[in-house]
Structures are given as structure tokens and as C-alpha cells.
C-alpha positions as CSV (number, residue, x, y, z in Angstrom):
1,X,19.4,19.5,4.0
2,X,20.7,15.9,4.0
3,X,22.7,14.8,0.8
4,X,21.4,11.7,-1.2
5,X,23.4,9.6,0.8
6,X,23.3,10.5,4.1
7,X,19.5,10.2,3.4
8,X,19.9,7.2,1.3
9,X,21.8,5.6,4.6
10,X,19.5,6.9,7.2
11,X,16.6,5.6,5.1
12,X,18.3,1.9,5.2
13,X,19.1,2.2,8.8
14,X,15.0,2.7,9.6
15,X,14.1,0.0,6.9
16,X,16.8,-2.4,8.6
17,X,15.8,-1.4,12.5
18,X,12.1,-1.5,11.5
19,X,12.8,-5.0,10.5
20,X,14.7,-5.9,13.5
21,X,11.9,-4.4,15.5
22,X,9.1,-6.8,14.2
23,X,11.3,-10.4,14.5
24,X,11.3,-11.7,17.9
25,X,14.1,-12.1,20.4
26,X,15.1,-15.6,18.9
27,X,14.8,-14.5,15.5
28,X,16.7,-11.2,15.9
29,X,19.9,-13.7,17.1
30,X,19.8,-15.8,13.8
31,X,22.6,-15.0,11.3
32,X,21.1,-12.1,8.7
33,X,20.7,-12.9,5.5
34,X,22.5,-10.3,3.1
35,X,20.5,-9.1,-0.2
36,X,22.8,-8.1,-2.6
37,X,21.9,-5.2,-5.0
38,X,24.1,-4.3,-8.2
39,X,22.4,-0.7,-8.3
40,X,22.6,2.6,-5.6
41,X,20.0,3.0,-2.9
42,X,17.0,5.0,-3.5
43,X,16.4,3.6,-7.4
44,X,13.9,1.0,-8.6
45,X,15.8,-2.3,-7.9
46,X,17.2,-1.1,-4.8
47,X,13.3,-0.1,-3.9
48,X,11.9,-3.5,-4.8
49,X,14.9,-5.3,-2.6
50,X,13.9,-3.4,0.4
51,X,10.3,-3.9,0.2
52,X,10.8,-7.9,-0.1
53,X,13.2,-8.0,2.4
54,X,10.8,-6.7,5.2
55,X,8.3,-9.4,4.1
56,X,10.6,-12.3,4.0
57,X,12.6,-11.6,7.5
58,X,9.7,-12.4,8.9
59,X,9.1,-15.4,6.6
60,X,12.9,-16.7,7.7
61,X,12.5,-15.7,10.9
62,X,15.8,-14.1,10.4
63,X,16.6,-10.1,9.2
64,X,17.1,-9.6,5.5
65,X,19.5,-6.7,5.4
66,X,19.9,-5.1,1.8
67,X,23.8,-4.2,0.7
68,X,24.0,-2.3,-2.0
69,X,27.1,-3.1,-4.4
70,X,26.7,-0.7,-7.7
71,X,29.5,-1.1,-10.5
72,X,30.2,-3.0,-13.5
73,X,26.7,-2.8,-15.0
74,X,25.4,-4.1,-11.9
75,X,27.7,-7.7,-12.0
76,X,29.6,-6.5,-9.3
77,X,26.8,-7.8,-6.9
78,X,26.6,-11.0,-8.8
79,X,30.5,-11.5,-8.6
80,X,30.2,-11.3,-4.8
81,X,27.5,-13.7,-4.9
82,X,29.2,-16.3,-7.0
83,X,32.1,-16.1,-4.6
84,X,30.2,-16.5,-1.1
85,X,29.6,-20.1,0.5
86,X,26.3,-21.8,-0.6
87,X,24.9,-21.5,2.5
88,X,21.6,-19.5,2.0
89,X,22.6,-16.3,3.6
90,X,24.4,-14.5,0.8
91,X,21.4,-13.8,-2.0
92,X,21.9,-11.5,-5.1
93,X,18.6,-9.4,-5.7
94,X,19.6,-9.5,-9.7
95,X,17.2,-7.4,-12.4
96,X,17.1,-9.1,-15.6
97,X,19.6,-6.7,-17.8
98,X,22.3,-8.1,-16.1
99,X,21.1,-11.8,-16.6
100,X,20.0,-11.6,-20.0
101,X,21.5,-8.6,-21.3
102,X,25.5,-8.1,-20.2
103,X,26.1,-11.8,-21.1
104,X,25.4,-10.2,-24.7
105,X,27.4,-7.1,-24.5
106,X,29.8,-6.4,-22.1
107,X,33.2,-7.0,-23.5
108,X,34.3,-9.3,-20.2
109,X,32.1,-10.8,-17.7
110,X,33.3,-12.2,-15.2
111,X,31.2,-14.8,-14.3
112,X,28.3,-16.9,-16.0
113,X,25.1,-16.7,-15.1
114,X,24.0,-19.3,-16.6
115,X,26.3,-21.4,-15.1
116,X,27.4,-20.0,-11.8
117,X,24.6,-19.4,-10.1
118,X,21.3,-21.0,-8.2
119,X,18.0,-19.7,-9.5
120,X,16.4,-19.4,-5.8
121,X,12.8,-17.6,-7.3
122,X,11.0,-15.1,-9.6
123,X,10.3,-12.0,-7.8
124,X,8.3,-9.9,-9.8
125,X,8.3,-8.6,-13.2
126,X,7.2,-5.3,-14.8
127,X,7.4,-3.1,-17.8
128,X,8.1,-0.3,-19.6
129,X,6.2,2.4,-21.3
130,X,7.6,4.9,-24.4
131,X,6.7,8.7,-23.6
132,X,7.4,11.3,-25.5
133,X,7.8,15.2,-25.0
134,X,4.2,16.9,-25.1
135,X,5.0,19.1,-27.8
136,X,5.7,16.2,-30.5
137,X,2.9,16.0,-32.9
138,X,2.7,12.3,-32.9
139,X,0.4,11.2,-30.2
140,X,0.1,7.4,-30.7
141,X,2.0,4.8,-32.0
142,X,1.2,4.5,-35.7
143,X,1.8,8.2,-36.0
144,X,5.3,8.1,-34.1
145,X,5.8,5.3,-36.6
146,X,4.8,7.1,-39.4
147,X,6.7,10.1,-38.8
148,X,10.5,8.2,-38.1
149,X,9.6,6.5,-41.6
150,X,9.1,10.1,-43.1
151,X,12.1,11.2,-41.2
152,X,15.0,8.3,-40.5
153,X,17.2,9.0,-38.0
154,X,16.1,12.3,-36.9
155,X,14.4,11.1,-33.9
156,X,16.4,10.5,-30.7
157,X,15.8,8.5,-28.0
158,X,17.4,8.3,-24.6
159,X,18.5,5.5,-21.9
160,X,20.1,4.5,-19.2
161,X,23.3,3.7,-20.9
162,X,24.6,2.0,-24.0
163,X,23.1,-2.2,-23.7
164,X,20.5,-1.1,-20.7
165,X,17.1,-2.6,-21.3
166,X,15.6,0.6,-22.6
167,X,18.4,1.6,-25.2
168,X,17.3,-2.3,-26.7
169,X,13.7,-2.2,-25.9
170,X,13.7,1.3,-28.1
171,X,16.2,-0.4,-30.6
172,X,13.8,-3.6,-30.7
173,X,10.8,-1.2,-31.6
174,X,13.0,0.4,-34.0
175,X,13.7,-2.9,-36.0
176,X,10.9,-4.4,-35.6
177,X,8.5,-1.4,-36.9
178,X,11.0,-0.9,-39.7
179,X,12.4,2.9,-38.2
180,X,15.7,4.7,-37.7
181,X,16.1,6.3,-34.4
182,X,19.0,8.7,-33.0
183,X,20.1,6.8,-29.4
184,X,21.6,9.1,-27.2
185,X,22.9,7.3,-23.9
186,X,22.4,8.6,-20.4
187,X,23.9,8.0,-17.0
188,X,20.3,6.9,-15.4
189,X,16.6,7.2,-16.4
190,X,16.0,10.2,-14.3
191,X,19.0,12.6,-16.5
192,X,16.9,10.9,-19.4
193,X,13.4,11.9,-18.7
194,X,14.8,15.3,-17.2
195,X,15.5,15.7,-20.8
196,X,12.4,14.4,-22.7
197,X,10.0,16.8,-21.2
198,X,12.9,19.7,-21.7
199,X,12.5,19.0,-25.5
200,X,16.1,17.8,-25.6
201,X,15.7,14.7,-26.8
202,X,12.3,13.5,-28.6
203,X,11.2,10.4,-26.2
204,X,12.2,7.1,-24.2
205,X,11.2,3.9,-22.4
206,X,11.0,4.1,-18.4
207,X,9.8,1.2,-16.4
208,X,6.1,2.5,-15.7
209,X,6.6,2.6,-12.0
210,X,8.6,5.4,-12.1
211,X,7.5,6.9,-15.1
212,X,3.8,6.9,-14.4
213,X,4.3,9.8,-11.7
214,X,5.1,12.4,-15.1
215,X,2.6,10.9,-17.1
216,X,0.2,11.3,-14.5
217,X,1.1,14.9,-13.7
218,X,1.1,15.8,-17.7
219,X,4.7,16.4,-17.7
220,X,5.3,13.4,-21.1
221,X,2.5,12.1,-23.1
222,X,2.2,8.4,-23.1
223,X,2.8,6.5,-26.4
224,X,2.0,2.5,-25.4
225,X,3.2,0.1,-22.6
226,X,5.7,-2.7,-23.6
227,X,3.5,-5.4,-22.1
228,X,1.3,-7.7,-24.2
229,X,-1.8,-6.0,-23.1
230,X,-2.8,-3.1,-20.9
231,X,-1.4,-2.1,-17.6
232,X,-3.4,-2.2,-14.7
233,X,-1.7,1.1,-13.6
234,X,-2.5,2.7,-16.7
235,X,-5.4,1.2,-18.4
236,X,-5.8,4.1,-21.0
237,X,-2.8,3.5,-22.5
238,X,-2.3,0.9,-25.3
239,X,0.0,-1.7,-26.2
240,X,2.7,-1.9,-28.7
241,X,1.3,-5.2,-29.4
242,X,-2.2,-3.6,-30.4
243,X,-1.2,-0.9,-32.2
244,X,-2.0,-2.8,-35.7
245,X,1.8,-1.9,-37.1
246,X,3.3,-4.3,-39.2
247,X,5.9,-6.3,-37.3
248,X,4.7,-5.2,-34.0
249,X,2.4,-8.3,-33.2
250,X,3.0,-10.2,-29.9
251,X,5.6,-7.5,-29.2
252,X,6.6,-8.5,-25.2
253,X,9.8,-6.9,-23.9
254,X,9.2,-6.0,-20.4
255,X,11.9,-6.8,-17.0
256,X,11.9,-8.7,-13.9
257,X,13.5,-9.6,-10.6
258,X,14.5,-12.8,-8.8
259,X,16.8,-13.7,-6.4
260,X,19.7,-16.0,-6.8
261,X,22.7,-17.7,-4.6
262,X,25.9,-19.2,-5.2
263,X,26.0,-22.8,-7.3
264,X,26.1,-25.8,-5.6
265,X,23.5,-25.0,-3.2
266,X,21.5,-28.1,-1.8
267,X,18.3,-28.5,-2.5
268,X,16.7,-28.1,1.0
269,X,18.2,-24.4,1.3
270,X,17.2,-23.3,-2.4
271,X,13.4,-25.1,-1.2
272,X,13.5,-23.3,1.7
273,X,13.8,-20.1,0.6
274,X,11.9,-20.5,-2.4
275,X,8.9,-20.7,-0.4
276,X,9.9,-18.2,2.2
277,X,9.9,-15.9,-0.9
278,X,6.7,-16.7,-2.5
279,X,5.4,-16.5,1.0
280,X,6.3,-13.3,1.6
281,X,5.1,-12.4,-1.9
282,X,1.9,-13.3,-1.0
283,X,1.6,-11.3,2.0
284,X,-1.4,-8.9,1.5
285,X,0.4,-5.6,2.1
286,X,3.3,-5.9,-0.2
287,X,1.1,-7.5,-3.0
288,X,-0.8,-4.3,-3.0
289,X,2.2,-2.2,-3.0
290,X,4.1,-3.7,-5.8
291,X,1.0,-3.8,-8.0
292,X,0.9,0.1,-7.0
293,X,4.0,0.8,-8.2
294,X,2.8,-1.1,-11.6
295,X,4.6,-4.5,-10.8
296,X,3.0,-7.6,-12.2
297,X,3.4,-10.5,-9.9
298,X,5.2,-13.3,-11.3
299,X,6.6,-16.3,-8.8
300,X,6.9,-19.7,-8.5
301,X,9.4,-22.1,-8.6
302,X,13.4,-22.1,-10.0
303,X,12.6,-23.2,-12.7
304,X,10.6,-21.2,-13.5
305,X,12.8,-18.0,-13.2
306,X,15.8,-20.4,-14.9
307,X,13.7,-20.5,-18.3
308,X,13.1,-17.2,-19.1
309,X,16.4,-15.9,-18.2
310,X,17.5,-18.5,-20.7
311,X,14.5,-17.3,-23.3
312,X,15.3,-13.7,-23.1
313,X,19.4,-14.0,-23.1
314,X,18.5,-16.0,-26.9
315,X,16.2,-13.1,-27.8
316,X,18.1,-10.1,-26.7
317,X,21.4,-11.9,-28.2
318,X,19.5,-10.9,-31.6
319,X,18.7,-7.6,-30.9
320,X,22.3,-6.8,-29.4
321,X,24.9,-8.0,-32.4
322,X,27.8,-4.9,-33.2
323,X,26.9,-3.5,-29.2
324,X,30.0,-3.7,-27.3
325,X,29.9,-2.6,-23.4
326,X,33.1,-2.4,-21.6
């Protein structure tokens, strides 16, 4: 049997030659463009990366290859990015944590992102939903809330790490519903989940594209979606935001995607590929996969994608005071 990354690499190879396969003879000469990713193949960010790049080679009329660049809470990618030339054809495939979230936390960053980089375009945006293990007697949110107010601190909750978006999204709920829970930091969702339905730890948040697989086979009980209403992909399950707790009103803490360059780019590459992306966005087949896998769609133009980032790095600097990431 194949190890995860021999079968991670062969998997890229057939993505990459697929691509290749589908661009003309002229187009296949044309320098690639390289999609940076700060995460390991075969995860959620890495998955959505290769899934846009297909759709906008053929946009550019160029190949999109993928290179993934894990480390550093995913700024490793970024730091590459803010170092290449402005020339369009070094692009960081960034997920908001490491926009909106490391500035907050990690202990030394070495770049801005504010400041050294070119919002290119939104991407796509998506969020999370808290399960629990099936034995917990709560089975909704006002009696999950209800029973951490009985019971401070002995609910535990896990994550992808110490300052991921689920540790804060959980730690957000927390504060916000006036609770106590027990964080217990994992290397990944997956190690995480493994140990929600194994009764180790009580519950988590999970973006619900991969998530929705175990609610869906009964292996976790679903709690409420982050979003501001209902998921399309799971329209039985409430919101936070309408559960009626005190506190919890307008709650919105979800993710997203979208592609940046280097600073200093002109204005007639950053236009050019903004609408390359939104075109390929808007191609039929990957607009029915991404809303599949849960995605909402959310493009447009730089702007657009510069505003929130700058929203969300004000809220989450709230939520992430005393958290220290090294």
C-alpha cells in the first residue's frame, strides 16, 4: 500500500498532468503559475487549491501548479510569497487563520500581511459546525450551554492547535455564552475528531466540509453551524446565532480563502487575475463541487477580500489577548 505521500505526490502529479492535458499547445509553453499552500497535501486548503487551480489554467491559459509549503502556522508559504517578484506567477493560496489570526498570536511573524502583500481575490468562504460525542446528554445548544454553566470547566474541547480558528471559535462561544471550557490542543482536526467520537474529549468545531462525512454516518451528533443561518449542506442543523442564548445573537465566525501576491504588483496583473479567478469560480462544475463540500461562494473584487481580513484581524485580536504561539 502507498504511504500518504507517495500517494499525496502521485495524486498532484495526475491533478498537474490533467491540467497540462486540457491547455493547448501554446498555452502549455506559457510560464506556470505557482499556488502556494502553507498546509500538507491531501487537507482542506490544499484540496480547495487544487480544485481552483484546474479551473483557472484554463482561465490564464497558462498551468496553475500547486506547491505545497507547510510550517510556521502556515506563514511559511506567505514568506515565500512576499519575497518573489510581483510578476503574477508566484500566488499564495492563504486561509484566513493565518491572515487574521497569527498576526494576533504568534510570538514573531515575519512579515505583515497587512502590509506586505496584494489582495488578488476572495475565493471562497465556509464554516464550521460544533459536534459532540453521541453519548453526551446534551443534544442542542441551550442544553450544552446549560450543562458547562452547571459544570465550569469540566468540558473539553479539541483543535487543531493552540490560536487555530477552532480553538478561538470554541473559546468565542465560550465567552460569549458566559461558559468555562477545558481546551485540549491537537496536532490536526482529524487526531481531534478521532477523539470526540472515542469519548476522549467531549466535543469540537470542524469546518463542515469535512466534518459532515461523521455527522452524516452517525459517528458525532451535530450541535449548530457557526454561520449566521443554516447551511445548505446541512439544513437540519441550527445556528448558534438562533439558538435564543443570551449573548449568542448575530454570532458569525466562520473562514475563507483568497489568493494573494507580492506588494507592489501593478494594477493590470492584480485585474487580470482577479477576473481570471472569479471566472474560473464561476465555471459550472467547480461551483457545484465547492457548494458540495459545504463552501459558500464569496468573490469579487480586492477589496473586497482586503476588508474583511482587516474586520476579522480587529475581532479575533479581542478574542486572542494572553494567547501566545511561537
Amino acid at each position: 500500500m502507498l504511504g500518504l505521500t507517495r500517494r499525496h505526490a502521485l495524486t498532484a502529479l495526475t491533478l498537474t498532468l490533467a491540467t497540462l492535458a486540457a491547455l493547448p499547445a501554446a498555452a502549455q509553453d506559457a510560464a506556470p503559475v505557482r499556488l502556494l499552500v502553507g498546509y500538507t497535501a491531501g487537507g482542506p486548503v490544499d484540496q480547495g487549491a487544487r480544485l481552483l487551480a484546474v479551473a483557472l489554467s484554463k482561465e490564464l491559459g497558462a498551468s496553475v501548479v500547486v506547491d505545497n509549503k507547510p510550517g510556521a502556522n502556515a506563514t511559511m508559504a506567505g514568506n515565500e510569497v512576499v519575497r518573489a517578484k510581483p510578476d503574477g506567477l508566484t500566488l499564495w493560496f492563504a486561509a484566513s487563520p493565518t491572515i487574521t489570526i497569527s498576526p494576533n498570536v504568534m510570538k514573531k511573524m515575519l512579515f505583515d500581511p497587512a502590509k506586505d502583500l496584494t489582495p488578488i481575490a476572495p475565493v471562497l468562504s465556509y464554516y464550521n459546525v460544533l459536534v459532540v460525542n453521541n453519548n453526551e446528554l446534551y443534544k442542542n445548544a441551550q442544553e450544552l450551554v446549560a450543562y458547562a454553566k452547571a459544570n465550569p470547566g469540566k468540558l473539553s474541547y479539541g483543535s487543531a492547535g493552540i490560536g487555530g480558528s477552532n480553538h478561538l471559535g470554541v473559546l468565542l462561544f465560550a465567552k460569549r455564552s458566559g461558559t468555562e471550557m477545558n481546551h485540549i490542543p491537537y496536532k490536526g482536526n482529524a487526531p481531534a475528531m478521532t477523539d470526540v467520537i472515542g469519548g476522549q474529549i467531549n466535543m469540537m468545531m470542524d469546518i463542515i466540509s469535512t466534518a459532515s462525512g461523521y455527522i452524516r454516518s452517525g459517528k458525532v451528533h451535530a450541535i449548530a453551524v457557526t454561520s449566521p443561518q443554516r447551511n445548505s449542506s446541512l439544513p437540519d442543523v441550527p445556528a448558534l446565532a438562533e439558538s435564543g442564548i443570551d449573548g449568542l445573537e448575530g454570532f458569525d465566525v466562520g473562514g475563507w480563502y483568497g489568493v494573494y501576491g507580492p506588494k507592489d504588483m501593478s494594477a493590470d496583473t492584480v485585474t487580470k487575475l482577479n477576473k481570471a479567478i472569479n471566472a474560473a469560480l464561476a465555471q459550472p462544475e467547480l461551483s457545484k463541487r465547492l457548494k458540495e463540500l459545504g463552501y459558500d461562494e464569496w468573490t469579487g473584487a480586492p477589496q473586497k477580500l482586503a476588508e474583511r481580513a482587516a474586520k476579522e484581524r480587529a475581532m479575533w485580536s479581542t478574542v486572542t489577548q494572553g494567547i501566545v504561539v511561537d
